[in-house]
C-alpha positions in Angstrom: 0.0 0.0 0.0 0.9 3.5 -0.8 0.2 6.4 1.3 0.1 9.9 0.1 0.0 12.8 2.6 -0.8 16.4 1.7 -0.8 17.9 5.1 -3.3 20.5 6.7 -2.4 23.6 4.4 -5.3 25.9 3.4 -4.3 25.6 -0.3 -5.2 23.1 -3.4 -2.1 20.1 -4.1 -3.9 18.4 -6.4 -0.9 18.7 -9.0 0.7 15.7 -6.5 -2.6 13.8 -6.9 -2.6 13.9 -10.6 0.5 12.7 -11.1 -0.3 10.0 -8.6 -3.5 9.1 -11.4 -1.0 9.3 -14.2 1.2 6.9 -12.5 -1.2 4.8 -11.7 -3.3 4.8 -15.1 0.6 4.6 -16.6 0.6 1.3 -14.4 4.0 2.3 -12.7 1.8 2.1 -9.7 0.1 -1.5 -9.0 -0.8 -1.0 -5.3 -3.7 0.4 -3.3 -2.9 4.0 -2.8 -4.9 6.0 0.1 -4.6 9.8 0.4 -5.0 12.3 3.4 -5.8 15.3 1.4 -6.4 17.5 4.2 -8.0 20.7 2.3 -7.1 19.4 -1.6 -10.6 18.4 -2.8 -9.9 15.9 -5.5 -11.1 12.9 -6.6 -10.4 9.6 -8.4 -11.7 6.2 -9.0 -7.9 5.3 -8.6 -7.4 6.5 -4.8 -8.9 6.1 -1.7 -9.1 9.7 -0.8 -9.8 11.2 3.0 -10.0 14.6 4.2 -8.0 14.4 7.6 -7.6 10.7 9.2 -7.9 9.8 13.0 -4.5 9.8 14.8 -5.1 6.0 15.5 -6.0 5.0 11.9 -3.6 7.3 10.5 -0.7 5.9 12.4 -2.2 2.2 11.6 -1.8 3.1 8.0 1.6 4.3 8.1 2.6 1.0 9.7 1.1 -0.8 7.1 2.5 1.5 4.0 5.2 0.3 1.8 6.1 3.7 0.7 5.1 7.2 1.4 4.3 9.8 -1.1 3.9 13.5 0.7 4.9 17.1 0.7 7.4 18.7 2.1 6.0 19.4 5.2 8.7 18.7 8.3 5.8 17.0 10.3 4.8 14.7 7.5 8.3 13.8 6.5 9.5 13.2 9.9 6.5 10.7 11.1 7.7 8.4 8.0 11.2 8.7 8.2 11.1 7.5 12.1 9.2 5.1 10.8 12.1 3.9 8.7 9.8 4.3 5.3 10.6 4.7 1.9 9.9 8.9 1.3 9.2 10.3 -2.0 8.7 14.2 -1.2 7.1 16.9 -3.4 7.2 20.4 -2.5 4.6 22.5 -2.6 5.5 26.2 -4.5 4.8 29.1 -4.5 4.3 29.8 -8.4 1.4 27.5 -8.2 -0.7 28.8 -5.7 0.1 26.1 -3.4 2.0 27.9 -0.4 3.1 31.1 0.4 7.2 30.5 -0.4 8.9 28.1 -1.6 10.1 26.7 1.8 9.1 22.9 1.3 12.4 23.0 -1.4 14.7 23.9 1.2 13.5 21.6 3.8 13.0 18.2 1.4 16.3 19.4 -0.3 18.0 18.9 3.6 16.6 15.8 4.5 17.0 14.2 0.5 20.9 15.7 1.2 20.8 14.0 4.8 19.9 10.4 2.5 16.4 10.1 4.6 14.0 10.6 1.5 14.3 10.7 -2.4 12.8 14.3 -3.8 10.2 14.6 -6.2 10.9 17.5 -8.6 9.5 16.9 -11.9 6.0 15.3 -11.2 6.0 13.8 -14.9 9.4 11.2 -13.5 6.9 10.2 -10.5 6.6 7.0 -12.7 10.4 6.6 -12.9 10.9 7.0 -9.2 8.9 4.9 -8.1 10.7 1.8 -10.2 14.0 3.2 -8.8 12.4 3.0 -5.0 13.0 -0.3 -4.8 16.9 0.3 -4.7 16.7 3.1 -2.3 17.9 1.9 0.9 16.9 5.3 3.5 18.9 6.7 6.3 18.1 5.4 9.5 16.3 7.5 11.6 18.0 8.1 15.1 17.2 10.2 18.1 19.9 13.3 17.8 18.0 13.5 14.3 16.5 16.3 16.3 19.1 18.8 16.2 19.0 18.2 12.5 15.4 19.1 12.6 16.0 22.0 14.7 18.9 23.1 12.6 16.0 23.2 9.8 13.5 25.3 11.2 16.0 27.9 12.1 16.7 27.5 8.3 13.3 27.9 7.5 12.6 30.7 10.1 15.6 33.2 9.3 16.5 32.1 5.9 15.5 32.9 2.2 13.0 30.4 2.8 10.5 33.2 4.5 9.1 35.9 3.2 11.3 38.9 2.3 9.5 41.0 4.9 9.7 38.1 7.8 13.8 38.4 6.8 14.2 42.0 7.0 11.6 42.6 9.3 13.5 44.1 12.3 15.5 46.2 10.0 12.6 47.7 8.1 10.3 48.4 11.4 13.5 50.0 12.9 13.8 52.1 9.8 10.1 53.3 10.2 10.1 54.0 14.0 14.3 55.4 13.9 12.5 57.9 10.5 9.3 58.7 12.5 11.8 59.5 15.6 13.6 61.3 13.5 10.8 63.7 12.4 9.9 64.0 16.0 13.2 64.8 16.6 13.5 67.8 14.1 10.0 68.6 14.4 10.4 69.5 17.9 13.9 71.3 16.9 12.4 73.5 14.8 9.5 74.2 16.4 11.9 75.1 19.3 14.2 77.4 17.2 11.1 78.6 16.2 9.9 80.2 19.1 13.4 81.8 19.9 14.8 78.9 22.2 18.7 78.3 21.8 20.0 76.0 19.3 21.9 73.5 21.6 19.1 73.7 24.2 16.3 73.2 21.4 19.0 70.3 20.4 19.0 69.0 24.0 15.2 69.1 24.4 14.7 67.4 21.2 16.7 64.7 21.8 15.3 64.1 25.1 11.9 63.4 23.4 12.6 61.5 20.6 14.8 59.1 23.3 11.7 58.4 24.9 9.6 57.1 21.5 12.3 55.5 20.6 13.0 53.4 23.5 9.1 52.4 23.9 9.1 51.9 20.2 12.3 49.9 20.0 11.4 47.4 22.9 8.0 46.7 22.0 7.9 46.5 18.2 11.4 46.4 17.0 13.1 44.3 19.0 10.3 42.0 20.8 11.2 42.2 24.1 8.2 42.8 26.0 8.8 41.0 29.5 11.7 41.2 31.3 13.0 40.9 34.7 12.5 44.6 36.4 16.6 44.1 37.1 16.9 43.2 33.4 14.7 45.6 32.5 16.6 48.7 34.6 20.0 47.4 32.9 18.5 47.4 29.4 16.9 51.6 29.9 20.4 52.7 31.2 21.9 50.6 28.4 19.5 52.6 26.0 20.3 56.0 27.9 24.1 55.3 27.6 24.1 54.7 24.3 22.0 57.3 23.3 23.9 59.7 25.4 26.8 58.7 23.0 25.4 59.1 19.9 23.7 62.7 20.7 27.2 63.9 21.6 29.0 62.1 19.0 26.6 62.0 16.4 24.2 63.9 17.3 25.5 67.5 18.6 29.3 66.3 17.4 29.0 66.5 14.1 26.7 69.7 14.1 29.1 71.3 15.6 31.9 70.2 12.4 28.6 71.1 10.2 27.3 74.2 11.5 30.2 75.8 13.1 33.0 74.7 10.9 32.0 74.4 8.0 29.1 77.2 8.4 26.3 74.6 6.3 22.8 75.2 6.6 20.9 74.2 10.4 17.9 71.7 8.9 20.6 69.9 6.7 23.3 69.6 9.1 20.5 68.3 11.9 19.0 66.0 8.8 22.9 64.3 8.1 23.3 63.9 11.9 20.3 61.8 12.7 20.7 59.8 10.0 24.3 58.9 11.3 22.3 58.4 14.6 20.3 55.7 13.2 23.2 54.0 11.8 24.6 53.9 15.8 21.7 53.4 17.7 20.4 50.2 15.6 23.9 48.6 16.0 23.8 49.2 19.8 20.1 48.3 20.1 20.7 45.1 17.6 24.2 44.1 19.2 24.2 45.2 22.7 20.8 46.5 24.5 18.0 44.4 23.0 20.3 41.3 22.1 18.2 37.8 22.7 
């Protein structure tokens, strides 16, 4: 007996399931072939085809399976493989509608590397593989397999295999709270100047209230740290003041003083240049230093 496994994603597979139908109408497959489809609605006079299978009977099937077709979920792969069964895996992609990314690559390219499962790229050679199966002789599955597994969602989580925005998150929301910060800062400068306040003093109060958006901003949306120790939490502020402290006198006041009194350039511009060299600093000391995990 074959069994196929599709796994509980909210989008169609059926491209695995026709090339199951082809193989089997082809005659390269002879045995009874059941199918947990979880939400692919397909069917076929050729297949015994159920939604989403009791744990018991599920398991009971996988016992009694000769080989195991599925996708590339980790979950799917891993109850087969500790099973010691012969794995054909087919990812799912993205170009088709049938996941979000093309993560399932990554993670059946891993374990097909690892020698646990053959992969099934081109669905027309299902056929093919299947008469090679026979010869495939699968890794054995052993306990540390774990930290292999571990080792591949991190992959999955941090790599190419997300989303662009899930792998550049962090930097992008720092971007939008350090610009936003910055406009507070130079809103509040020139507003200052504005109503006749000195230029290091309107500098000074500035500052002071843009440090205090950006350190709520920072721990609760940039960085993710929302619960912390009230010790841990004390060390992290007069981490964040420190630094800070550094990059308004460095960055910050520093270099307007080069800009403005040196080099006599305009106020806005010279206040513009300087934050952005603030952001540079302050997301390296956030990233590397204050919020570190």
């Amino acid at each position: 007996m074959i069994l196929v496994i599709l796994g509980t994603q909210d989008k169609d597979f059926s491209r695995l399931l026709k090339a199951v139908d082809r193989a089997i109408d082809n005659g390269d497959i002879k045995e009874k072939v059941v199918v947990q489809a979880g939400q692919t609605k397909y069917s076929s006079p050729n297949m015994e085809i159920f939604d989403l299978l009791p744990a018991p009977e599920f398991e009971k099937l996988m016992d009694e399976a000769n080989l195991v077709i599925t996708h590339g979920g980790v979950g799917s792969i891993l109850s087969a493989i500790k099973k010691n069964k012969k794995v054909i895996a087919a990812a799912r992609l993205a170009k088709y509608k049938e996941h979000h990314n093309d993560h399932q690559k990554q993670i059946i390219g891993e374990f097909t590397k690892q020698g646990y499962i053959v992969e099934l790229e081109d669905f027309d050679e299902l056929g093919k593989i299947i008469k090679k199966i026979n010869k495939f002789k699968p890794k054995k599955f052993v306990s540390n397999t774990q930290n292999m597994i571990k080792l591949l969602e991190n992959y999955i989580e941090n790599t190419n295999s997300t989303s662009w925005y899930n792998r550049y998150k962090e930097v992008i929301l720092y971007l939008f709270f350090g610009g936003c910060t910055t406009l507070l800062n130079i809103f509040a400068f020139c507003l200052l100047r504005y109503f006749g306040v000195e230029l290091y003093l309107s500098n000074t109060i500035a500052w002071c209230v843009a440090v205090l958006f950006a350190y709520v901003t920072n721990k609760l949306y940039v960085f993710d740290k929302k619960s912390n120790s009230k010790k841990a939490m004390l060390k992290e502020c007069l981490s964040f003041i420190i630094f800070r402290i550094v990059s308004f006198v460095v960055c910050d006041t520093g270099s307007m003083f080069v800009m403005i009194d040196i080099l006599d350039m305009n106020e806005t511009i010279s206040k513009i240049i300087a934050n952005i060299l603030v952001i540079i600093f302050n997301y390296l000391a956030s990233k590397l230093i204050i919020f570190r995990k």
